[in-house]
C-alpha positions as CSV (number, residue, x, y, z in Angstrom):
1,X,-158.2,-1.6,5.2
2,X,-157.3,-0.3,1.8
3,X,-155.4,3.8,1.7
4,X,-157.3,6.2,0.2
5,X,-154.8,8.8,-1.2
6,X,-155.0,11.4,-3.4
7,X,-152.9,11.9,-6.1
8,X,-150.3,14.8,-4.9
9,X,-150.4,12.4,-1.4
10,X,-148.1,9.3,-3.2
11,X,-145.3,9.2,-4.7
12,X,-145.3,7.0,-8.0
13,X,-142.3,4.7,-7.5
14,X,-144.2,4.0,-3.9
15,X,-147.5,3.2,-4.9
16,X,-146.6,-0.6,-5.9
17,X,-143.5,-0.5,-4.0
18,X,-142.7,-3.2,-1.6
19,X,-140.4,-4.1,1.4
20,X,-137.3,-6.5,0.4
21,X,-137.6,-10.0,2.1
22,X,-135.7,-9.5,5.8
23,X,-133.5,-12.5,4.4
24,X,-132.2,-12.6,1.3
25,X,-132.6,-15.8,-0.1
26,X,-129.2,-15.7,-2.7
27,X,-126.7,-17.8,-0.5
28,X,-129.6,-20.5,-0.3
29,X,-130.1,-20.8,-3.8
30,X,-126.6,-20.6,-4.7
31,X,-126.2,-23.6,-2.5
32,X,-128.6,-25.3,-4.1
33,X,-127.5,-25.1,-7.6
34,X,-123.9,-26.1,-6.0
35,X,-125.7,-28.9,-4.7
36,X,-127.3,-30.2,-7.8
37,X,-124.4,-29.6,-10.4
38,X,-122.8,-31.9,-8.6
39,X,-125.2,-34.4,-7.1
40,X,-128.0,-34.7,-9.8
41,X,-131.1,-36.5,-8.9
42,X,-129.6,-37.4,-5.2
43,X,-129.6,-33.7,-4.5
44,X,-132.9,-33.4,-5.8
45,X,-134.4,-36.2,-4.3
46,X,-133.3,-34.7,-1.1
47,X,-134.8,-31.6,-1.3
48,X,-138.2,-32.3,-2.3
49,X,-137.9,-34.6,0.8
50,X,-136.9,-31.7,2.9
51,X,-139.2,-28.7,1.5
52,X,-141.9,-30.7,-0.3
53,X,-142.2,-33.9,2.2
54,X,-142.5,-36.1,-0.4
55,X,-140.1,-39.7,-1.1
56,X,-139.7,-40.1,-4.6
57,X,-138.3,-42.8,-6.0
58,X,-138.1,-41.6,-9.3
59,X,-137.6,-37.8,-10.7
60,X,-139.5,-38.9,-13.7
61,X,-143.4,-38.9,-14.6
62,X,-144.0,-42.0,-16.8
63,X,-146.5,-41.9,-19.5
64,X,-148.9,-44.0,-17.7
65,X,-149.1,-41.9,-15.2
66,X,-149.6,-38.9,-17.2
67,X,-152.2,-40.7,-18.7
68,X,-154.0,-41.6,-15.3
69,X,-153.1,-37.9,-14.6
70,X,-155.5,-36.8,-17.7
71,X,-158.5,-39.3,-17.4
72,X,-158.6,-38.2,-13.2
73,X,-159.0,-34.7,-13.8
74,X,-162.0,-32.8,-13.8
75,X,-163.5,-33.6,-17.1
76,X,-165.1,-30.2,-17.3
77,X,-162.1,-28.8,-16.9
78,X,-160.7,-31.2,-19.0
79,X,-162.8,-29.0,-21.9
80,X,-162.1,-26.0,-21.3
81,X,-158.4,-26.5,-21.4
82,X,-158.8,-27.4,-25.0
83,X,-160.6,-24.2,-25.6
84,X,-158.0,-22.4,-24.0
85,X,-155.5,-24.0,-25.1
86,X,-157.2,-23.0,-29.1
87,X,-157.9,-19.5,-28.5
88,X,-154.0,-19.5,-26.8
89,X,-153.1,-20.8,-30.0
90,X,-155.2,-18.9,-32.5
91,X,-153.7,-15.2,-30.7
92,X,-149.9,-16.7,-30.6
93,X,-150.3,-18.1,-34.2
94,X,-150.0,-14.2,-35.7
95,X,-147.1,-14.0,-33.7
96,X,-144.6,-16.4,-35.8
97,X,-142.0,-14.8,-37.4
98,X,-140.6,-16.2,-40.6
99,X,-137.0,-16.1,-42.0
100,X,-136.2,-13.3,-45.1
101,X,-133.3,-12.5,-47.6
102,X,-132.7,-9.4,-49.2
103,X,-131.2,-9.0,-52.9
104,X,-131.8,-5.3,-53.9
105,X,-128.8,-4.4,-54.7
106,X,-126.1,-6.2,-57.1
107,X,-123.9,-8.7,-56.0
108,X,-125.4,-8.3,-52.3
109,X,-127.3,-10.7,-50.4
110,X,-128.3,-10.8,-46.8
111,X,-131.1,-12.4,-44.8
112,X,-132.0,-13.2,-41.5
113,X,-132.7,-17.2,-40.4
114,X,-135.7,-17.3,-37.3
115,X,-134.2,-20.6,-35.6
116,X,-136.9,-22.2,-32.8
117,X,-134.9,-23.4,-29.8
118,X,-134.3,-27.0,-29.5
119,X,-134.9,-27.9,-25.8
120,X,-137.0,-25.6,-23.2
121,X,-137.9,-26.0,-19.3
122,X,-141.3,-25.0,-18.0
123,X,-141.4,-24.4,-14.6
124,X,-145.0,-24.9,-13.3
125,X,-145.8,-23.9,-9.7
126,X,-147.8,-26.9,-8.2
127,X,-147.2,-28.6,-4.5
128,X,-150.5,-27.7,-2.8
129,X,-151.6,-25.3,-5.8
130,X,-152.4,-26.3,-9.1
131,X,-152.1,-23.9,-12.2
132,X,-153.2,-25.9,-15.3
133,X,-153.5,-22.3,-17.3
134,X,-149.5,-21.9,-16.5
135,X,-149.0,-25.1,-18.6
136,X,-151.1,-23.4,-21.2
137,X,-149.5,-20.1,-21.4
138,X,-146.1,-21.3,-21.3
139,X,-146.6,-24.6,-23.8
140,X,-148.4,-23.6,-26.6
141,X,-146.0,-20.6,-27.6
142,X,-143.2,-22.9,-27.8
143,X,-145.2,-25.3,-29.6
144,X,-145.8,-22.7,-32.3
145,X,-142.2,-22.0,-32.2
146,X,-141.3,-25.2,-33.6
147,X,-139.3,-26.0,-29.8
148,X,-138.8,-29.8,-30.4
149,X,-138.6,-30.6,-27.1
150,X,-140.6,-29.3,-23.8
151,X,-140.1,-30.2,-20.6
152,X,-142.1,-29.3,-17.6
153,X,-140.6,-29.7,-14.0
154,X,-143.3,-29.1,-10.9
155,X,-143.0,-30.1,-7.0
156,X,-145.5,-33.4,-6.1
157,X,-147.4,-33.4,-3.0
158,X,-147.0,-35.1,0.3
159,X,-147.3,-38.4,-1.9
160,X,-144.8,-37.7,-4.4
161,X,-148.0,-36.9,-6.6
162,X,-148.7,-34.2,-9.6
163,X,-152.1,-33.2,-9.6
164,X,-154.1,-34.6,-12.5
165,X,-154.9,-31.4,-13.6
166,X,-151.9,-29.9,-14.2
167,X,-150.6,-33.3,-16.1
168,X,-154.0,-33.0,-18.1
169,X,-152.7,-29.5,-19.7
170,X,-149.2,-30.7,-20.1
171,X,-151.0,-33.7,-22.8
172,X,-153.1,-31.5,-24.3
173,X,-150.7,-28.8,-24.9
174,X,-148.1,-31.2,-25.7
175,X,-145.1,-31.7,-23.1
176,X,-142.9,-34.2,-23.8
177,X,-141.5,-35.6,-20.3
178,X,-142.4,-34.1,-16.8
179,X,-141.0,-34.5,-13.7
180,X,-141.8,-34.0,-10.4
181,X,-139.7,-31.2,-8.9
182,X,-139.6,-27.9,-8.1
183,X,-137.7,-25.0,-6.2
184,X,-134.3,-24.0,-7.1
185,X,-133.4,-27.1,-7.4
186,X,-135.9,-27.8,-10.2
187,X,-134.0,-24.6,-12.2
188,X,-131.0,-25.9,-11.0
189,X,-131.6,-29.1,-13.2
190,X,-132.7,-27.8,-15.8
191,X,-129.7,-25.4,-16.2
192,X,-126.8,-28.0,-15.5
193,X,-128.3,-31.5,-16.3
194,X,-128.6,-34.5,-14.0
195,X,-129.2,-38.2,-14.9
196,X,-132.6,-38.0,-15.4
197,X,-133.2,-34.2,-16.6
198,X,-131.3,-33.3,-19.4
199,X,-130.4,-29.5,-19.4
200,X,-132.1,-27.0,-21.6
201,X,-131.6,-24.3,-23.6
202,X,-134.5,-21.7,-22.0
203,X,-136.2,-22.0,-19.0
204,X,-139.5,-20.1,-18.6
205,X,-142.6,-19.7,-16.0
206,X,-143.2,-18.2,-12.4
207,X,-142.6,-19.4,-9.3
208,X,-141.6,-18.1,-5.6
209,X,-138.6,-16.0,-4.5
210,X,-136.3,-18.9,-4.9
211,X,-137.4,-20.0,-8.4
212,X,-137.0,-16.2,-9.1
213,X,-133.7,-15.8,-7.5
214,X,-132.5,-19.2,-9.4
215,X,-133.2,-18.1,-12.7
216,X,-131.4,-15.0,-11.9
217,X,-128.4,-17.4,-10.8
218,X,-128.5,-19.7,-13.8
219,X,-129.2,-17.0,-16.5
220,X,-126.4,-16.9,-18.8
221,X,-125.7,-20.9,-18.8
222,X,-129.3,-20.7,-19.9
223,X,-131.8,-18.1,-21.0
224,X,-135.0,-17.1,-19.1
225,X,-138.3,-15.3,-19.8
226,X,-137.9,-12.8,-16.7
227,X,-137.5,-12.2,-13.5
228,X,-140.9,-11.7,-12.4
229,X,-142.4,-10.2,-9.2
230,X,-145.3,-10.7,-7.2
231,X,-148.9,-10.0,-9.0
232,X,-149.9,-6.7,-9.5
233,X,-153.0,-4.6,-10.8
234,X,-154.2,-1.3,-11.3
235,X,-157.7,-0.6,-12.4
236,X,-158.4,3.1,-13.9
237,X,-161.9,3.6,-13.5
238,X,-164.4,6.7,-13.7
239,X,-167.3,7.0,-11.5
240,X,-170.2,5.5,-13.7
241,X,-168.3,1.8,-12.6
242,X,-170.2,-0.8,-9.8
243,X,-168.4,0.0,-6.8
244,X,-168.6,-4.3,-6.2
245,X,-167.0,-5.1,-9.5
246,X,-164.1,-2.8,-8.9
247,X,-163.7,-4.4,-5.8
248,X,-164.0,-8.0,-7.0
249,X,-161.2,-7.0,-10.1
250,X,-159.0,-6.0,-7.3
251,X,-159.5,-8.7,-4.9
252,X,-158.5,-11.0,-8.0
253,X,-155.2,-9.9,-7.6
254,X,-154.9,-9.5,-3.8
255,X,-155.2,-13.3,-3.1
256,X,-152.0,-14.6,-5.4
257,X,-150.0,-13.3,-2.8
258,X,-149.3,-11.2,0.4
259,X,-146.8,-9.4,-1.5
260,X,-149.5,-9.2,-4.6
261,X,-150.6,-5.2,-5.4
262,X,-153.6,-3.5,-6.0
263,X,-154.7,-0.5,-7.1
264,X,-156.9,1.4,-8.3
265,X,-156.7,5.1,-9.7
266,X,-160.2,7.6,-10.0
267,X,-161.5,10.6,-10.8
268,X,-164.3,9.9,-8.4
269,X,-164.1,10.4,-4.3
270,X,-167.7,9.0,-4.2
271,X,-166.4,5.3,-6.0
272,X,-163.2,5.6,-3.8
273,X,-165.4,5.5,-0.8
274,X,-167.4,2.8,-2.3
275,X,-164.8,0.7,-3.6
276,X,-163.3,0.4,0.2
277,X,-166.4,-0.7,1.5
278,X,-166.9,-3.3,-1.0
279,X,-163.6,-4.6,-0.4
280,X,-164.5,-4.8,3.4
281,X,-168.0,-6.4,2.6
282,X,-166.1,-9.5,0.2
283,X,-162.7,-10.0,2.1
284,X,-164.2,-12.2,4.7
285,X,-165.9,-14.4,2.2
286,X,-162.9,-15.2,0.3
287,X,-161.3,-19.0,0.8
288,X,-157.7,-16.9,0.4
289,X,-159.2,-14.1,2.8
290,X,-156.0,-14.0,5.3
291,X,-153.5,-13.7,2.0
292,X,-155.6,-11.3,0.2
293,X,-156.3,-9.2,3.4
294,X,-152.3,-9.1,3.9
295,X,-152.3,-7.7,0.2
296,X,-154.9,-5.0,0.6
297,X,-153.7,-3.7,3.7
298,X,-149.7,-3.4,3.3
299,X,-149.7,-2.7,-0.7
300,X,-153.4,-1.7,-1.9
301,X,-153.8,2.0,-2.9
302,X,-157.0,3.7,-4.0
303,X,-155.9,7.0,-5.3
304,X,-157.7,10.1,-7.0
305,X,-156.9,11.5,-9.0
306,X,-157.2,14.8,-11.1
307,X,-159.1,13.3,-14.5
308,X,-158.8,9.8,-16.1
309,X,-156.0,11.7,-18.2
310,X,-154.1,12.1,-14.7
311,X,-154.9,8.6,-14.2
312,X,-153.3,7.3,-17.3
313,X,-150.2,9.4,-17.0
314,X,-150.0,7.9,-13.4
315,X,-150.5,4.4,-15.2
316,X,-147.5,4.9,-17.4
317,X,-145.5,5.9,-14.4
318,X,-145.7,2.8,-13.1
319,X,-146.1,0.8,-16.0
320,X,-148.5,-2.5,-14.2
321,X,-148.2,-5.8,-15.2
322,X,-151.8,-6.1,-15.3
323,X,-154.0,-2.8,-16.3
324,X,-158.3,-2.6,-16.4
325,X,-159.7,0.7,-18.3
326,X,-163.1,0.6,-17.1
327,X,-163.6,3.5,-18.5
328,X,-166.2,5.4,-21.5
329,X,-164.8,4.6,-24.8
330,X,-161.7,2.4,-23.7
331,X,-160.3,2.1,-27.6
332,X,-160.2,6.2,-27.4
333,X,-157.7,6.3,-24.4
334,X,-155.5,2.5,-25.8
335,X,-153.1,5.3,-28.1
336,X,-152.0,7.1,-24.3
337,X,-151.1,3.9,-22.1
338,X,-147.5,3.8,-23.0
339,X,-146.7,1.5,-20.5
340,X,-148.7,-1.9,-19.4
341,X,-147.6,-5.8,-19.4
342,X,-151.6,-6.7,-20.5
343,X,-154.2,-4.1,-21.0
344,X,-157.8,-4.9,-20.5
345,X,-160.6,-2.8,-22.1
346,X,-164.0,-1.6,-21.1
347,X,-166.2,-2.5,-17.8
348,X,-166.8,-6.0,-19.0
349,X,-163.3,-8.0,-19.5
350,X,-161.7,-8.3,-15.7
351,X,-158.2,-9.2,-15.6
352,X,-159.1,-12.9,-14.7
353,X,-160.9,-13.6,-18.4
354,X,-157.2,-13.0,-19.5
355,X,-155.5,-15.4,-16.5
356,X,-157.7,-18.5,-18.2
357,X,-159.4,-18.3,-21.5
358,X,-159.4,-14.9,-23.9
359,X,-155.8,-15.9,-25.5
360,X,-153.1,-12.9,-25.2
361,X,-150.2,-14.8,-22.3
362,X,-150.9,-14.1,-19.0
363,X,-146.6,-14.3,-18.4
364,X,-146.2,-10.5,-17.9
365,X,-143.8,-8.4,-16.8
366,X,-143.7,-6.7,-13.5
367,X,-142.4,-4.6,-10.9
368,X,-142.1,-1.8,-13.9
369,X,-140.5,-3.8,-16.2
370,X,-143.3,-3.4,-18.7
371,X,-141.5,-0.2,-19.5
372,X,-138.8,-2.3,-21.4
373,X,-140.3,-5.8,-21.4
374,X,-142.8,-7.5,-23.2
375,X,-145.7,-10.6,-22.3
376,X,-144.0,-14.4,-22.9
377,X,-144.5,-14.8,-26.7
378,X,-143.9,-16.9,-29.6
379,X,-140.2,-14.4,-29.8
380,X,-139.6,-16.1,-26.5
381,X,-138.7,-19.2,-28.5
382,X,-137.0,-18.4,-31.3
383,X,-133.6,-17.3,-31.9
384,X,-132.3,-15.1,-35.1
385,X,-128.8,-15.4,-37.0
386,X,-128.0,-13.0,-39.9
387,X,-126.1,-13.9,-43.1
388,X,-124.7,-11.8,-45.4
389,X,-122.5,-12.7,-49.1
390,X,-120.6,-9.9,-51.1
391,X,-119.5,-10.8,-54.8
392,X,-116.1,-9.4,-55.4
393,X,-117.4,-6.3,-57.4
394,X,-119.7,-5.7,-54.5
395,X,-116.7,-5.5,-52.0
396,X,-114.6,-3.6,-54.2
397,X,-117.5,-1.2,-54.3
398,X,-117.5,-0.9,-50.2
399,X,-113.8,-1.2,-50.1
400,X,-112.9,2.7,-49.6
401,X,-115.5,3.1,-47.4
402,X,-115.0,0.3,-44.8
403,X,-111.5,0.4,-44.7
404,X,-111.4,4.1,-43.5
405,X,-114.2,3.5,-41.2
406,X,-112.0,0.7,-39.8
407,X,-109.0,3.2,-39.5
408,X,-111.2,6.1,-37.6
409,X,-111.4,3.3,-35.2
410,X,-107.9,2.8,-35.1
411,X,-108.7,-1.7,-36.0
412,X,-105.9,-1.3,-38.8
413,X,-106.2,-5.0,-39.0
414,X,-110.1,-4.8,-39.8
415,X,-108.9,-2.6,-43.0
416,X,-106.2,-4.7,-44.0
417,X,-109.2,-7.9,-44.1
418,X,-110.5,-5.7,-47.0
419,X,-108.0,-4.2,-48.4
420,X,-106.0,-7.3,-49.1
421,X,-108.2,-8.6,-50.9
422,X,-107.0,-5.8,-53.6
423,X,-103.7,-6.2,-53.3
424,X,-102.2,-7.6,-56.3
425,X,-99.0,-8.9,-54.6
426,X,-101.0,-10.5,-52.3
427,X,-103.9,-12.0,-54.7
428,X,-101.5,-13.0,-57.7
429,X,-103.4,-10.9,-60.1
């Protein structure tokens, strides 16, 4: 059953804290990147035989299949990814940056270039799951960023299959080759290269402790978005909210993962009480109920607290990667949450509307990394180089003062670069 605490009761770094794994799973992946550096797709073959039971022939998704993929998959579904997949677009679009040059003063010019990434890895979660709005979430901001080429790598079934859903999204949002692994060896690949996956320059999207813990490994060979955590959710919410609907909002969260977090902060003992029961009532008629009743009892928290005020200042404390405000006059409090990887506003727009369909990425940070992190974005895909030209009365104008900067630092060869351009002896003149 969910704790019901009250606010001097918990200490803030506790409330979505969570035990480290018994094992730690670095050697393991370390071997595994050893492995496929210098196997390719023998190594990888292997090892979706050993953790995904599948033979596979080929690493590769051909076309045709993609195609089967898209006309198999639930054509209502089918639909609503190309909604999604426009109102993912129309939010992301105001998020291109463009390129700009400054000439304001004479002789100067300087200017910054926004360069899109050439070639980026998706990794989609997929096995005996299927996450179609990962495809979307992680595609269509590289699209926008001009990425020329997307690759998506995701473990197949027992059969060596991709479910037809998740190839559906990866045409409609416009990967260009797919293939059908996953783990740390899929990161693996597309960090180093093998003879059918060509490495990348950005990998990006969630996946288990091992994906994690791989990204961690490769980062620096490549980029990544983040390191993300398990799912996690607090809810602020006064006592004019249905005790059900608070429960459902955190029950959304609760069956990602045992490790997933929820919680919910109030100003109101009566919904506290209320929100328990609910949670007690709608657990057992969940298809996930053993996962999300794992979540609820070792990490969910109902706290109250002092005022909705306390609650926010709380909130920032912890800074969750997803945050509700079911709350009076939610725009009126949006100014105070310092802190949050997606907010959502008012008693009618539950975290799930933002999982699927309203168009802000659902790629958040976590673990109270919001505090210094950002949702996947367009920026995610870009890169930025700076320029900068002097004229020779422009430097001769910055001479005096960059040279003796130089020498404060003791860099008597960073004067001399300027200076010597002035130096008659040296310049013929």
């Amino acid at each position: 059953m969910i704790r019901i605490l009250k606010e001097a009761e918990v200490s803030r770094d506790a409330i979505f804290a969570r035990e480290d794994p018994v094992e730690s799973v670095e050697a393991p992946v370390r071997a595994i990147i050893e492995d496929v550096k210098a196997n390719g797709d023998a190594a990888l073959k292997k090892y979706t035989k050993e953790f995904d039971g599948a033979d596979i022939t080929s690493v590769e998704v051909g076309a045709g299949s993609i195609d089967d993929g898209f006309r198999n998959a639930d054509p209502f579904l089918v639909d609503i990814l190309y909604r999604a997949a426009e109102r993912v677009a129309a939010f992301h679009q105001h998020q291109v940056r463009n390129s700009f040059i400054v000439n304001d003063e004479s002789g100067i010019v300087m200017g910054q270039k926004v360069i899109p990434l050439e070639r980026v890895g998706l990794y989609i979660p997929g096995g005996t799951a299927a996450y179609p709005s990962s495809v979307v979430m992680n595609c269509i901001p590289a699209k926008l960023a001009g990425v020329k080429e997307i690759f998506m790598v995701t473990p197949p079934d027992k059969n060596g299959k991709i479910h037809p859903n998740i190839l559906a999204a990866a045409r409609i949002c416009g990967v260009n080759r797919v293939f059908r692994v996953g783990g740390a060896q899929a990161v693996a690949a597309l960090a180093y290269g093998t003879e059918t996956i060509p490495k990348v320059d950005k990998i990006v999207g969630p996946g288990n402790q091992f994906v994690a813990e791989a990204k961690k490994q490769v980062f620096g060979k490549v980029g990544i978005d983040m390191v993300a955590g398990p799912s996690e959710i607090l809810v602020i919410a006064d006592g004019k909210n249905n005790p059900q609907v608070v429960a459902a909002d955190l029950l959304s969260q609760a069956e990602h993962d045992k490790n997933a977090s929820a919680v919910l902060v109030t100003d109101s003992e009566e919904l506290a009480v209320a929100v328990q029961a609910a949670i007690e009532e709608q657990l057992p008629k969940l298809k996930r109920q053993e996962i999300a009743r794992a979540s609820i009892d070792n990490n969910g928290k109902i706290i109250i607290a002092k005022s909705i005020a306390s609650a926010i200042q709380i909130s920032n404390e912890i800074a969750p990667e997803h945050l509700e405000l079911c709350i009076d006059e939610p725009f009126e409090w949006l100014d105070k949450i310092k802190h949050a990887g997606s907010i959502f506003m008012g008693r009618n727009c539950p975290e799930a509307l933002g999982d699927y369909f309203a168009g802000p990425n659902h790629t958040l940070p976590t673990s109270g990394t919001a505090r210094f992190s950002s949702p996947l974005s367009v920026d995610d895909f870009v890169k930025k180089t700076q320029y900068t030209y002097y004229t020779k009365d422009a430097l001769a104008i910055a001479q005096q003062s960059v040279s003796h900067f130089a020498k404060q630092e003791g860099l008597t060869a960073h004067a001399r670069s300027i200076d010597i351009r002035f130096d008659p002896d040296v310049m013929g003149e």
